[in-house]
C-alpha positions in Angstrom: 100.7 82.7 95.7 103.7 83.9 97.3 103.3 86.4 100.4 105.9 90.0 100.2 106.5 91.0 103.6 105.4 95.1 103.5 108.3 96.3 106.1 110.5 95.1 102.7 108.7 98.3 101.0 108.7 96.7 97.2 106.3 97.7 94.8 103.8 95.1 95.7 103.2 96.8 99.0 103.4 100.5 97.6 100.4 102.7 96.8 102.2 103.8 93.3 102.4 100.3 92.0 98.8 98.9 89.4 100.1 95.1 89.3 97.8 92.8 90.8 97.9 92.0 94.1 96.1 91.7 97.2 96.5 91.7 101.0 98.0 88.4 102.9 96.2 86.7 104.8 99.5 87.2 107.8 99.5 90.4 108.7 101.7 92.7 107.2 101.7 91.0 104.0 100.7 91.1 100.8 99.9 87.9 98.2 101.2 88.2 94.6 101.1 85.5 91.9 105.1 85.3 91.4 108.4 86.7 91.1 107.7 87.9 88.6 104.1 89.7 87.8 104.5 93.7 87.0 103.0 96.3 87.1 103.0 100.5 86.0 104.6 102.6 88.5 102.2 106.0 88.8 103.9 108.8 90.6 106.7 107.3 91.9 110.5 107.4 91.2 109.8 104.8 88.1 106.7 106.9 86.8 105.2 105.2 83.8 107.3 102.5 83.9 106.7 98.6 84.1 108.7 97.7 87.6 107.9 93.9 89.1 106.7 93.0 92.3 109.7 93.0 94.2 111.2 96.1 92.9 112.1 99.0 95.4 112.9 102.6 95.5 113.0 105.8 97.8 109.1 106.7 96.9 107.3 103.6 98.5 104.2 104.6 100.1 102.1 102.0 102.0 99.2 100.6 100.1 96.2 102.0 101.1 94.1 98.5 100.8 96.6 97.2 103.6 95.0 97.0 106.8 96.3 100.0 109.6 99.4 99.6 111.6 98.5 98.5 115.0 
């Protein structure tokens, strides 16, 4: 598993993104299975499309399974 550092704001730390995923066990992480998994983009600036992990764009929102900012 690789851990994607959230303050990076890629699409395996926004709310928009469906790929699998879940949250690193550091804080302010999240644990994906590579480079290169995808997932659907739902709402975002790449609605409907198939973006990977480490995509970005201007409409990240922080996922909601991620624990709270401290």
């Amino acid at each position: 598993m690789l851990l994607q550092a959230v303050d990076r704001k890629r699409c395996a730390s926004c709310q928009r993104w469906t790929g699998p995923r879940c949250p690193g066990e550091l804080p302010e992480t999240v644990a994906i299975e590579s480079e290169t998994v995808s997932g659907l983009c739902q709402g975002g600036g790449w609605h409907g499309s198939e973006r990977r992990a480490r995509s970005a764009c201007g409409h990240w929102l922080r996922w909601q399974a991620l624990p709270p900012l401290s």
